[in-house]
Each structure stands twice: as C-alpha cells, then as structure tokens.
C-alpha positions as a printed NumPy array, in Angstrom:
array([[ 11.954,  17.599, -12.115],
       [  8.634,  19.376, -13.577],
       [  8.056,  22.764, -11.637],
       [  5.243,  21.671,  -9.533],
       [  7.538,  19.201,  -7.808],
       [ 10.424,  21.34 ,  -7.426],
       [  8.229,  23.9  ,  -5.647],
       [  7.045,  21.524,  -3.313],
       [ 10.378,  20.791,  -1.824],
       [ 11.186,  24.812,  -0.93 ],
       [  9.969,  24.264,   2.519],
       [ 13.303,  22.925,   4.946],
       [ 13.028,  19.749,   6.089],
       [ 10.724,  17.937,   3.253],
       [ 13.953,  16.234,   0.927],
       [ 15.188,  14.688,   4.028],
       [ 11.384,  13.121,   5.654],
       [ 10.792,  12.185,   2.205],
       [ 13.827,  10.431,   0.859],
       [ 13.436,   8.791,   4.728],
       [  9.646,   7.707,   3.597],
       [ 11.467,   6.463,   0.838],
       [ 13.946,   3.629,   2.751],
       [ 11.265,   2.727,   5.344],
       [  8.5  ,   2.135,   2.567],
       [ 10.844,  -0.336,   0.765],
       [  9.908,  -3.544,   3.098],
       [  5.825,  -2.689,   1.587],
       [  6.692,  -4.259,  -1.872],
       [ 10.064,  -6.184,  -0.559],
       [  9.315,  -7.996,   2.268],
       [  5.574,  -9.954,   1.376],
       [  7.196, -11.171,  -1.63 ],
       [ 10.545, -11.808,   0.031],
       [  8.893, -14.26 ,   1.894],
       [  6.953, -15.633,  -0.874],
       [ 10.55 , -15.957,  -2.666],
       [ 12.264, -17.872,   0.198],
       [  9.535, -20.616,   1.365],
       [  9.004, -21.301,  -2.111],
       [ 12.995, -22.173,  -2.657],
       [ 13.285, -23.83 ,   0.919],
       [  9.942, -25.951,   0.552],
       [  8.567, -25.754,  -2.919],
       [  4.717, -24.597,  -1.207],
       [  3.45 , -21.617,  -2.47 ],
       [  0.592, -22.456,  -0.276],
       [  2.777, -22.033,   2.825],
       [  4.082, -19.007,   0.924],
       [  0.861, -17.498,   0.445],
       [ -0.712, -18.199,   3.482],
       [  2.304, -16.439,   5.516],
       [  2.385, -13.362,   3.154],
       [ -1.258, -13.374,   4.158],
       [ -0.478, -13.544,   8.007],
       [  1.894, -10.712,   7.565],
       [ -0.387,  -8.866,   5.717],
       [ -3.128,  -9.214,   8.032],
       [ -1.663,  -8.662,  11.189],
       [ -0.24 ,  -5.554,   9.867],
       [ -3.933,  -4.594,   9.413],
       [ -4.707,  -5.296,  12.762],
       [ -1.81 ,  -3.055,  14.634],
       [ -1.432,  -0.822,  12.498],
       [ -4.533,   1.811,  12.775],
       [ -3.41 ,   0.892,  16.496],
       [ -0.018,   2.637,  15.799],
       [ -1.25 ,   5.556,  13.957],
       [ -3.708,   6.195,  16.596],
       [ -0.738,   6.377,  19.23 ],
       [  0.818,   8.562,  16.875],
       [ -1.546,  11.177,  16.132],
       [ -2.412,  11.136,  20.433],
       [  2.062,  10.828,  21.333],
       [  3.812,  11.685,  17.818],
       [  5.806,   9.678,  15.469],
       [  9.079,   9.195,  17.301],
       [  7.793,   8.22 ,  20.479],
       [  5.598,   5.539,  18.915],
       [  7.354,   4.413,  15.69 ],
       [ 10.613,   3.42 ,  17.162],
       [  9.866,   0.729,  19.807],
       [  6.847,  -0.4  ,  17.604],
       [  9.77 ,  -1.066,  14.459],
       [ 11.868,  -2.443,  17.079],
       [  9.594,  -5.269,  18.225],
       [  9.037,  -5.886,  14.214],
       [ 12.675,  -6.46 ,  13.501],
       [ 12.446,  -9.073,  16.117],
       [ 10.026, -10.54 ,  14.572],
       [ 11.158, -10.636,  11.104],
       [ 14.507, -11.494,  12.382],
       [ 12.993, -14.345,  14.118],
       [ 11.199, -15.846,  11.044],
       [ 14.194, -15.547,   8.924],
       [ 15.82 , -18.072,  11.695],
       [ 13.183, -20.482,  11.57 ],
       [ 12.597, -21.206,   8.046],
       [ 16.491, -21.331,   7.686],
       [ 16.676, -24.047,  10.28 ],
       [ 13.242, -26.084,   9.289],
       [ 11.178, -25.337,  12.542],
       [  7.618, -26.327,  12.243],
       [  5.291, -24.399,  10.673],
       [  3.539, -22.919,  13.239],
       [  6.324, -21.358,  14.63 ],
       [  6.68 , -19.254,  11.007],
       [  3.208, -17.897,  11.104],
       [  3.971, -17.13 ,  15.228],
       [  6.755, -15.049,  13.796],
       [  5.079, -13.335,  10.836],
       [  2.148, -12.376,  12.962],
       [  4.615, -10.526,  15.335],
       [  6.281,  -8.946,  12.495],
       [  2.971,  -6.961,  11.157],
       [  3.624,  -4.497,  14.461],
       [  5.569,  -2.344,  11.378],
       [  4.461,   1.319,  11.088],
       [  2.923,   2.728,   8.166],
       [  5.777,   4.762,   6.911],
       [  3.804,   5.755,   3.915],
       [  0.808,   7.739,   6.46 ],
       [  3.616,   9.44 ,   8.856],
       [  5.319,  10.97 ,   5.552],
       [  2.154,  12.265,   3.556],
       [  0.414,  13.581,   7.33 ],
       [  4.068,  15.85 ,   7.318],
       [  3.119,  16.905,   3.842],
       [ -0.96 ,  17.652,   5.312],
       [  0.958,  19.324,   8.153],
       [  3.3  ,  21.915,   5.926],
       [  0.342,  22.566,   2.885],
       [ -2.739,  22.241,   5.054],
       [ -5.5  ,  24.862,   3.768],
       [ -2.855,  24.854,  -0.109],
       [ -4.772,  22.22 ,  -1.662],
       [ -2.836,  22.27 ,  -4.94 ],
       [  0.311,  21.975,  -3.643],
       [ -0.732,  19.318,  -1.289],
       [ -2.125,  17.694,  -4.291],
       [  1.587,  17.365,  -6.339],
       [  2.853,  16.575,  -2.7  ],
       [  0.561,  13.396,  -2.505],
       [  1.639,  12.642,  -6.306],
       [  5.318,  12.678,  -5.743],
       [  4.535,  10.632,  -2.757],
       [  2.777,   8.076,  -5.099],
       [  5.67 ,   8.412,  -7.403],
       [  8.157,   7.174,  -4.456],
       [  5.519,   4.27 ,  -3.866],
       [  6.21 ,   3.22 ,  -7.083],
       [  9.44 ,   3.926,  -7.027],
       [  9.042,   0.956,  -3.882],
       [  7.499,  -1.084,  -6.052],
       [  9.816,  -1.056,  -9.425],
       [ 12.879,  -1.415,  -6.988],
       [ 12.202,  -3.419,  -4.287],
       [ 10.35 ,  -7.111,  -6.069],
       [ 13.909,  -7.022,  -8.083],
       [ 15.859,  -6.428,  -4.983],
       [ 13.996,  -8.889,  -2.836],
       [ 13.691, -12.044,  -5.704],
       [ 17.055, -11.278,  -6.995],
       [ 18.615, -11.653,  -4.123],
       [ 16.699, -14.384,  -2.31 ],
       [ 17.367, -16.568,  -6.018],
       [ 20.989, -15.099,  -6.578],
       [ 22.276, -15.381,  -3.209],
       [ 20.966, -17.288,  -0.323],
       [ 16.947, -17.257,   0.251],
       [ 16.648, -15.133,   3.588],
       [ 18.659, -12.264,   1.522],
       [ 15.236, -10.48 ,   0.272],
       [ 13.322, -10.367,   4.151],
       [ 16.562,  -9.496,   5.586],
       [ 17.527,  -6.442,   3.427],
       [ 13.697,  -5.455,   3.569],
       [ 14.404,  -5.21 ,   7.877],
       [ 17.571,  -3.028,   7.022],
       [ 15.637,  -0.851,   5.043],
       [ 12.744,  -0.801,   7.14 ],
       [ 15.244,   0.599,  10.216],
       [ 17.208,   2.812,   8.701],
       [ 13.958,   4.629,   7.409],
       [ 12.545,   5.147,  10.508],
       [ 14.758,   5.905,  12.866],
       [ 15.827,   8.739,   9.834],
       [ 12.221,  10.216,  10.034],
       [ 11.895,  10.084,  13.344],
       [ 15.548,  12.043,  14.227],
       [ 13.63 ,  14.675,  12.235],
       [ 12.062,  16.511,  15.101],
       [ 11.019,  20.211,  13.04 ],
       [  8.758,  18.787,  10.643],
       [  6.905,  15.79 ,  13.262],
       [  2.97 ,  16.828,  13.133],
       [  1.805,  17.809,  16.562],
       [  0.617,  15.239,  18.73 ],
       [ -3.143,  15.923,  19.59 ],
       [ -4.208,  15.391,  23.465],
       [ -6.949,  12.716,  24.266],
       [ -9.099,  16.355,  24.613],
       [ -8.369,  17.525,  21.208],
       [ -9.061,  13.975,  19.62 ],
       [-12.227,  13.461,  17.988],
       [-14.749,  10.422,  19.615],
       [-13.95 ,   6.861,  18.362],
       [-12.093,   5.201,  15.599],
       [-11.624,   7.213,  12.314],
       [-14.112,   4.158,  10.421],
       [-17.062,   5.677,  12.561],
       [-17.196,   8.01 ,   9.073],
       [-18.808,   6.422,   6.148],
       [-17.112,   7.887,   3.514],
       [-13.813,   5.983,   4.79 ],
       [-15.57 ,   3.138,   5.494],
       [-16.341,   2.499,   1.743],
       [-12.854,   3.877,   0.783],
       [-11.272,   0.614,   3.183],
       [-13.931,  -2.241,   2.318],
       [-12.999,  -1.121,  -1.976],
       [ -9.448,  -1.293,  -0.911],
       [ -9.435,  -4.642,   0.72 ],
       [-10.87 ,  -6.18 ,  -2.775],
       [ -7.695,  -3.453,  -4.669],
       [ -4.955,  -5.266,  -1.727],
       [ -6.665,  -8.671,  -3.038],
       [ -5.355,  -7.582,  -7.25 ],
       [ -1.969,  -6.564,  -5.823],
       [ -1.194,  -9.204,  -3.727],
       [ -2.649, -11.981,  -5.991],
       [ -0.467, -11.174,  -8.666],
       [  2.66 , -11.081,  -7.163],
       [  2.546, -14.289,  -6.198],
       [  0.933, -15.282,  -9.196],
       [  3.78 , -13.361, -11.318],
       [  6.251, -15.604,  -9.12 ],
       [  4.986, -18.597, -10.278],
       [  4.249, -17.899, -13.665],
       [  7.713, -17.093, -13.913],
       [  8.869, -19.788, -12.517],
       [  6.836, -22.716, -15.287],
       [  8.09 , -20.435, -17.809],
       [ 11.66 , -21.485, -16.592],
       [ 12.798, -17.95 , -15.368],
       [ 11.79 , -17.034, -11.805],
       [ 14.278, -14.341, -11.459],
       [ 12.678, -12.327, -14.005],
       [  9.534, -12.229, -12.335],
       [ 10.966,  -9.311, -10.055],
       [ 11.253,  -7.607, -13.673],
       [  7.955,  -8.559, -14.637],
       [  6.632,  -7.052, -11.572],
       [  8.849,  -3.78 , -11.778],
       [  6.873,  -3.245, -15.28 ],
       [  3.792,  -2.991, -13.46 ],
       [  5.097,  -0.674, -10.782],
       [  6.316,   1.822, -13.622],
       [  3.056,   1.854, -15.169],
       [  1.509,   3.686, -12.078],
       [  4.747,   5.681, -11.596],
       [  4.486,   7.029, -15.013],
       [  0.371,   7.559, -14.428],
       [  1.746,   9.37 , -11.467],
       [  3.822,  11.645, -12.206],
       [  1.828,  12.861, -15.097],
       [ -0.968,  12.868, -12.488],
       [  0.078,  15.05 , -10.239],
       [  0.826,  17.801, -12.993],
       [ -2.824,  18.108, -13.84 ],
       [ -5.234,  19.78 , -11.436],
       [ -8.92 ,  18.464, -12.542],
       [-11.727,  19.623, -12.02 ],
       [-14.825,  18.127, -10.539],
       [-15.216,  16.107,  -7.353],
       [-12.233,  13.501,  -6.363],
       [-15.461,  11.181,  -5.907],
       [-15.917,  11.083,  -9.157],
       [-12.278,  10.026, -10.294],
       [-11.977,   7.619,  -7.813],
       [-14.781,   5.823,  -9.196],
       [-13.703,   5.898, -12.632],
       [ -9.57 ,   4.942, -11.69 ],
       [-11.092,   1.629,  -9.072],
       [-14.028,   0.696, -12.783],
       [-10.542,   1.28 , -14.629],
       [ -8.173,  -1.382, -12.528],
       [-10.955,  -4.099, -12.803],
       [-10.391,  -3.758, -16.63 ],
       [ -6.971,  -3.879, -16.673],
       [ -7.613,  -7.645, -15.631],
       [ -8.833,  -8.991, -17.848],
       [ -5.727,  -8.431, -20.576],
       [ -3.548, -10.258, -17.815],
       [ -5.71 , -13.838, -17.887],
       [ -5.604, -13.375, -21.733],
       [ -1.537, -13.082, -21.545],
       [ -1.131, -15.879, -19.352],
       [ -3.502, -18.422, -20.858],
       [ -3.296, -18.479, -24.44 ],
       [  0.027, -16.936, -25.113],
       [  2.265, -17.78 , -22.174],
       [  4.79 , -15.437, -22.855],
       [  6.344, -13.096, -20.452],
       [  7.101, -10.076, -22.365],
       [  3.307, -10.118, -23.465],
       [  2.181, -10.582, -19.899],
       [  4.587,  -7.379, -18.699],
       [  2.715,  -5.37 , -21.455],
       [ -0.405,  -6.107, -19.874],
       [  0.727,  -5.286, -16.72 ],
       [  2.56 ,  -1.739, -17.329],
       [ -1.408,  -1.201, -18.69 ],
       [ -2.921,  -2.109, -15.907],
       [ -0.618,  -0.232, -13.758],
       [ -1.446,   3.293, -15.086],
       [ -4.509,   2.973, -13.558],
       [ -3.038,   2.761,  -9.83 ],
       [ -1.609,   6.129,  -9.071],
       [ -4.419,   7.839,  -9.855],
       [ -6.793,   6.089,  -7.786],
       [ -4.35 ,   5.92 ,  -4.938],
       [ -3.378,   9.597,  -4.931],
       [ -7.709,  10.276,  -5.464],
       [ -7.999,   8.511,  -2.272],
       [ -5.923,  10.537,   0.136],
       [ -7.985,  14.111,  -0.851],
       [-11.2  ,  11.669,   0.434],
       [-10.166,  10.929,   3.407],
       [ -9.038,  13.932,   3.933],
       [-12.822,  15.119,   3.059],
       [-14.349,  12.312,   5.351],
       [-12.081,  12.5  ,   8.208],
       [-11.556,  14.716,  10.904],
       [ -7.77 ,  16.558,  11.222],
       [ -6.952,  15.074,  14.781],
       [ -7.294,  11.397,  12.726],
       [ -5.324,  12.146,   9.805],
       [ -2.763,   9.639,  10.407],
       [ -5.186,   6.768,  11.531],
       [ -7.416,   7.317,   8.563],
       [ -4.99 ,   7.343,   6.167],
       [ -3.629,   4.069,   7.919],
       [ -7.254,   2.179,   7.379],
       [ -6.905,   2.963,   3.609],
       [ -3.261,   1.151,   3.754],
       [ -5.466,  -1.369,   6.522],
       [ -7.691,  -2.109,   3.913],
       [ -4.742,  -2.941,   1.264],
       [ -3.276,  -4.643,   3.731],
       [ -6.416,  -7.355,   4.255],
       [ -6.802,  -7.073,   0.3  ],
       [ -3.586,  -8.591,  -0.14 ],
       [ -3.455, -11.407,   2.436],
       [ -6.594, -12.378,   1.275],
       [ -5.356, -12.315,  -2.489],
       [ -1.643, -13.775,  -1.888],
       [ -3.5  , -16.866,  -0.008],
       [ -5.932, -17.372,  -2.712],
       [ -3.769, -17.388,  -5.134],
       [ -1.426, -19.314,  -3.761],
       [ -3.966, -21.961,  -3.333],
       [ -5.052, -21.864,  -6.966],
       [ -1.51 , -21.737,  -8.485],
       [ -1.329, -25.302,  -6.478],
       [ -4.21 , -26.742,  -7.196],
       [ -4.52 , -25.689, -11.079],
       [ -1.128, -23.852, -12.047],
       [  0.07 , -20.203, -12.181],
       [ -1.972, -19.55 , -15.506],
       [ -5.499, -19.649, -13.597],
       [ -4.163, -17.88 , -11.082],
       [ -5.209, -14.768, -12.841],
       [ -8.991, -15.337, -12.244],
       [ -7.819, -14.106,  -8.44 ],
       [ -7.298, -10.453,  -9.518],
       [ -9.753, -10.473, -11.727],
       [-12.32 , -11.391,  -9.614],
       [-10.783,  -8.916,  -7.184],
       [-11.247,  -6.226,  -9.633],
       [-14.884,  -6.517, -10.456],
       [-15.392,  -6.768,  -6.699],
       [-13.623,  -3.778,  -6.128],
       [-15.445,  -2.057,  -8.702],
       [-18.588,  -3.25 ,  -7.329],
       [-18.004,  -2.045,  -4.12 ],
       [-16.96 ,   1.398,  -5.053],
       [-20.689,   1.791,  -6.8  ],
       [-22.682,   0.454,  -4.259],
       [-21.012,   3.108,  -1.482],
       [-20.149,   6.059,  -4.158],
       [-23.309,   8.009,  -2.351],
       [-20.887,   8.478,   0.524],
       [-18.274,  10.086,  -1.37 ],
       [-19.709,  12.862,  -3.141],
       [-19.286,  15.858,  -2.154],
       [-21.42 ,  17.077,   0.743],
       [-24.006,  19.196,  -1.045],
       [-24.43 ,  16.068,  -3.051],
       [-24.72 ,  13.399,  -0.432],
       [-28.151,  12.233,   1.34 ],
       [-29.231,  14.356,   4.012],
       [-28.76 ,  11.288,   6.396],
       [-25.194,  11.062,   6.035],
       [-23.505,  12.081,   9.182],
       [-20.011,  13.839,   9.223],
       [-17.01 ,  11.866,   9.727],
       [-16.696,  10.697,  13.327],
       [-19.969,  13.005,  14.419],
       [-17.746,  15.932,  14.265],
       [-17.257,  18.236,  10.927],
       [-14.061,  18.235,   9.52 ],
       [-12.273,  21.335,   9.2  ],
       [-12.926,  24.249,   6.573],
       [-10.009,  23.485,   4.706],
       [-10.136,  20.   ,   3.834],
       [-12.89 ,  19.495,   1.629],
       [-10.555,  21.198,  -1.015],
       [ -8.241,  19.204,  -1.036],
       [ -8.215,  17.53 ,  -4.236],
       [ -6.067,  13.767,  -4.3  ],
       [ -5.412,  11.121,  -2.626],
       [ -2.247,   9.016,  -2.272],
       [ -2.203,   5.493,  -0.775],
       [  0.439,   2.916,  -0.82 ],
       [ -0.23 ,  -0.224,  -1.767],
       [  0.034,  -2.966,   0.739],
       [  0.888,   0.369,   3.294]])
C-alpha cells in the first residue's frame, strides 16, 4: 500500500470501521442488480426488473437523508441498527414473494420498505471527517481509499450477485446482499471509540442540509450521474444476455468498477492544486464522454470484450469526480450536517439510478439492449449540463456572487473550506 494510505490507518480504530464500511456497502452495487438478476430469470420482464430497482432506489432516497439526520442529532448505533433491521424485513420479504409468484404489487410494497437501509458509505467517511478534521490532506487520501473500497463494491459485488442468482437459485444475489448488509453494520456500530458525536437539536444548524446551494447543484448533477450508473447495469444485463452469456455481464460490469478503482487510487496520491470546483466540473464534462464509446460498442460491433474496453474508460472518470464531491460538501455544508449532506449526494445517486434502471429497462423492451445505451448517454450530457449551469455555486467563496448565501444561513467552519476531495458512492 502507497505511503499516503498506510499513514492514514495509524490512528486505532480506522482498519476495523473501514473494512466494516466495506461489508455493509456491498448490498449498494449487489442488491439493485440482484433484483434485476432474479425477476428477469423468474418472469423474463426487465420492465418489472427495472421498475423495482427503481422503487428501491427511490425510496432509499426518500429515508435516507431522514436517517442521517437522526444520526448526526442520536449517533450511528442508536439509529442504524433498528433502521437495518426493518430493511432486512423488507428485503427478506420480497425475496418470499417473487419466489412464490405473489402479485406484483406486493413486490414493489416490499422494495419500497426495503430502501429504510442506511448509508453505510456517509457513517464511514463522517468517522474519517471526525479523526482528520482541520488535516485536509490526509482527509483527502482518506476519502480516496474510501472511493477505492466503493469500487472495490462495485468489481465484487455485480459478480457475486449475477453469479449466484444464474449459478444457483435466483434469490441467491438479494439474499447474500442482506447478509452483507447486517454483518456491516452491526460491526460499525459495536465500534463505540471512533462514533462522531451526536450534535443536540441546539447545536444543529436550521433546516435541511439542501437549504445550501452549493449542495443543491452537487444532488440535482448527481441524480442525472445515478441515471448513467443505473442505466447501464441493467443495460449490461441484457446485452449480455442477446449475446448468449448473461453470467458474464457481472464481469463486464466489474471492468467498469476497476476503471474508477484504478482512477482512484492514483487519485488520491496526487494533491492538486486549484479549487475542487473546478475538477468536479471537468471529471462530471469527462463521464458524459465516456458515453458515447459505449453506444458505438454495442451497436455496430456487438462484442463484449469491446464493450468492457469502453467501459474500464469510462470508469476512470468516476473516482475522481466522486472523491471531488465530498471536499464540496464539505465547503457548502455546515459540520453539525456532515452526515446528512453527504447522504443527499448518495440521495441524488440514488434518484439518478431509479430513474435510469426504469428507463432503460423500458427501452431494452421496447427496442433491445443495444439502444439501451442512448439512456446513459443522454444521462451524461444532462449531467454535464447541469454541472455548468450551477458551477457559480461551487467556486470558491471569494469567487462566488455576492448573493450567494452560506450553506444553511450559517458559515461553515474555518477548517473546511480546505478540504480538498470528495468521495461519494455510487447508488449510496
């Protein structure tokens, strides 16, 4: 391991919350796809497939700045374990009723129930904010390697989930996704030393986090970045799938993941100058590019190995962004709402890709898995789009219109501003 991320892990405590961040992030890139993977087998309807990735997804958005905001006011383990418990349920029931071919509204009743699932990804990187606050580069590798185990997610857990749910029965992916998602958790949150603070209703700035601007263009960019992600998985699926190899769309997949590792973990061994705006614009311009290669794979040459090339390209461009983000929010949002403002970045994913896994869905139905790839595309330039129009938030301070209140009303504190990255899951 490079120096940088060797010296991060000298304070006690971090190996163990992070290799805990680790197993409860694992349901983010197995369990949307999981269920993609087993109402596809049992019914053959990626639009059913799509549309209940999307329910997940969404309802995930909804309670989850909810959860954070509990967490930041009552602290992780009094809030994350009943909240994953009532998940589990959920997931548990779902698993049950597409196995025994209840009607459909009684699947989307379950998935909507199973998006009360905290965002593991926020509780782990606010410990990191907690132990480097006011050390902004080594908060800055900390928020890498945290990207790098978001990847990490991502390469291992589409194999784990489709290989499974194809190899062995197709309720194997969801199910291992709610074993991982427990034993995570409740592993964090039996780490008492290293649990941020809770701050009292006193101590807690006015309102939601979104009353700042800055995050508020950070969240609508990411819905449009949730909308590539999610599109493509499902896309990837059935792409696969015509080509006469399903299974290897978890590989496929996996390719793209370790595009953004690698971007990562290079990343977070550079410390750049110049605003994090600035970046972040470039890394969001970047992903709607990377596109464009994908539509070209899948239409005129049909071949898998081609389309995986495209994708480990248009993964390097992830990381970056993601880790850019976190050092924004951290500029744009006051310490007391650390945790729910990272969670409306992961939010805005979180719509992105119910949005994207629906639409896609729909088009791989109506005109097959090779147009699919307009989806993300379209997502991208969005995206991109987005990030221009609000990019006068996000510079820094001196730079910004004089109009432009401070996040929430309330300045945030001295230290932040220098922090320089962001790290965001993807989906959470």
């Amino acid at each position: 391991m490079p120096s940088p991320y060797r010296a991060i892990f000298g304070r006690p405590g971090t190996k163990s919350f992070s290799a805990a961040g680790l197993l409860g992030r694992m349901p983010l890139s197995m369990m949307g796809i999981g269920i993609v993977t087993m109402v596809s087998q049992l019914t053959g309807r990626y639009g059913l497939a799509g549309a209940l990735s999307a329910t997940l997804a969404l309802s995930a958005a909804v309670l989850g700045p909810q959860i954070s905001r509990l967490v930041d006011r009552h602290g992780q383990r009094r809030v994350l374990r009943p909240a994953t418990l009532v998940s589990l349920g959920a997931v548990a029931g779902l698993l049950l009723s597409a196995q025994q071919r209840w009607p459909d509204w009684t699947l989307f009743a379950f998935a909507a129930c199973a998006g009360c699932v905290p965002s593991v990804g926020s509780m782990v990187r606010a410990r990191w904010a907690e132990l480097y606050r006011g050390s902004p580069r080594e908060l800055h590798t900390a928020y890498s390697w945290e990207s790098i185990v978001d990847e990490m997610c991502f390469i291992l857990g589409p194999i784990l989930s489709i290989g499974l749910s194809t190899a062995w029965f197709p309720e194997a992916g969801p199910l291992l996704a709610g074993a991982f998602l427990a034993a995570g958790v409740f592993w964090l949150t039996a780490q008492r030393a290293t649990e941020p603070v809770p701050h009292s209703p006193e101590q807690q700035a006015k309102g939601s986090a979104l009353r700042s601007p800055g995050l508020r263009v950070l969240v609508g960019t990411f819905v449009a970045t949730g909308a590539i992600f999610g599109a493509i998985d499902v896309v990837t699926v059935a792409f696969a799938q015509e080509e006469g190899h399903k299974a290897a769309a978890s590989l496929v997949l996996a390719v793209y993941a370790l595009g953004s590792c690698v971007a990562g973990a290079v990343f977070g061994l550079l410390h750049l100058a110049g605003p994090p705006s600035r970046r972040w614009l470039v890394g969001v311009a970047a992903m709607a590019v990377s596109m464009v290669p994908l539509q070209l794979a899948a239409s005129f040459t049909g071949s898998l190995v081609l389309l995986a090339v495209a994708l480990f390209l248009a993964g390097l461009s992830i990381a970056p962004t993601m880790v850019t983000t976190m050092a924004l929010v951290q500029e744009h949002v006051p310490r007391t709402q650390l945790t729910e403002g990272m969670t409306w970045t992961s939010t805005g994913l979180a719509v992105g890709v119910a949005l994207g896994s629906s639409a896609a869905g729909w088009v791989v139905d109506a005109a097959g898995a090779a147009h699919g790839y307009v989806v993300p595309l379209a997502a991208g330039v969005l995206a991109a789009l987005v990030a221009l129009a609000g990019y006068r938030w996000l510079r820094p301070r001196a730079a910004r219109p004089p109009s432009s209140p401070t996040a929430g009303g309330i300045p945030a504190p001295a230290e932040t501003p220098a922090t320089e990255r962001h790290d965001e899951t993807r989906a959470g």
